[in-house]
N, C-alpha and C positions, 0 to 999 in steps of 0.2 A: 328819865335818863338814869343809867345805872353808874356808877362810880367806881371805878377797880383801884385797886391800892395804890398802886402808882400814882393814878389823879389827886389821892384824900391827900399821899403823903406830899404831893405840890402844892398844893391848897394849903396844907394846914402850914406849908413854911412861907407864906407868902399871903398872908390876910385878905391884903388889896388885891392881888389878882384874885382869890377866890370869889371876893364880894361884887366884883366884872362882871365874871366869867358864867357865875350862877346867877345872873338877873333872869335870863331866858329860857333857864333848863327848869323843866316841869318835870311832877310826877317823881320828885328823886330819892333814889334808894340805893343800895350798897348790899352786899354779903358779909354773913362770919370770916369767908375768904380774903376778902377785903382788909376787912378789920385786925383782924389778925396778922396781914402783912406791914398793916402800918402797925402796929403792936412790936412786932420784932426789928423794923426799922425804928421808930423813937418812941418809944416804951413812955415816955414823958409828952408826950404829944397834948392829951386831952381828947382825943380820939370822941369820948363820946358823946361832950358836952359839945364841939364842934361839929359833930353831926345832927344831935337836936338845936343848935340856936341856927346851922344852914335848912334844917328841915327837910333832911336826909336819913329817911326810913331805912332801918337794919331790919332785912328783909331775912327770911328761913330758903335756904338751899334751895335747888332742884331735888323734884326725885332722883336716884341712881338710876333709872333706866335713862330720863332725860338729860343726864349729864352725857350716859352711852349713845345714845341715838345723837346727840348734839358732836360729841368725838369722831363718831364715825362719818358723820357726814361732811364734817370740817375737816378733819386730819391735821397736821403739823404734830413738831415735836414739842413748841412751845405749850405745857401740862396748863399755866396759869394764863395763858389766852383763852384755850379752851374752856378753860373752867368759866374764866368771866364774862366767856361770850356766852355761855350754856345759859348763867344765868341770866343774864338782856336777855337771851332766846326766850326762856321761859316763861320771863315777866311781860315778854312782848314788847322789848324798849332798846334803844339802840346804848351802846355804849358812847357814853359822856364822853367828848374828846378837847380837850384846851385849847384853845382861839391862839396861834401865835402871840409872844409876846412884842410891843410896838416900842 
C-alpha cells in the first residue's frame, strides 16, 4: 500500500486510528513526496521514526518518463494526485485509503 501525505499527516495526529487502520495494509511504502509534505505540514511530527516503528518503506521516485506516461494517461489538474498515483502505479500498489471513522 502506498501512503501520500495526506494519510501519514492523519495517522501521525491520531495514534489509535493509525494502529486500526494499518493492521491489514501490507507491503507499505511512502515517497520523498510524501514526506516532504508532511515535513511542511508539522515539521515536528517525527515523520521518520513513525514510519519505521509502522514499517513503512521510504521508497525512491518514479522515473521521469513514468511520472509523464502516468500524467498523461490520468490527466486532472490535481499535480499531487498524480504524482501519488504515479507512484502506486509504478510500485504496482494501490493507494492506501482510510476506513471511515466510527
Amino acid at each position: 500500500m502506498y501512503f501520500d501525505g495526506t494519510t501519514l499527516i492523519t495517522l501521525l495526529a491520531d495514534p489509535d486510528r493509525a494502529a486500526a487502520a494499518l493492521v491489514g495494509a501490507h507491503r507499505r511504502f511512502t515517497s520523498p513526496l510524501a514526506v516532504i509534505e508532511v515535513l511542511a505540514a508539522r515539521p515536528d511530527a517525527g515523520v521518520t521514526e513513525f514510519l519505521e516503528a509502522q514499517g513503512i518503506e521510504l521508497r525512491d521516485m518514479p522515473p521521469a518518463h513514468r511520472l509523464v506516461e502516468f500524467a498523461q494517461t490520468e490527466g486532472g489538474a490535481d499535480v499531487g494526485r498524480l504524482l501519488h498515483g504515479a507512484c502506486a502505479a509504478y510500485y504496482e500498489a494501490e493507494v492506501f485509503v482510510l476506513p471511515p471513522q466510527v
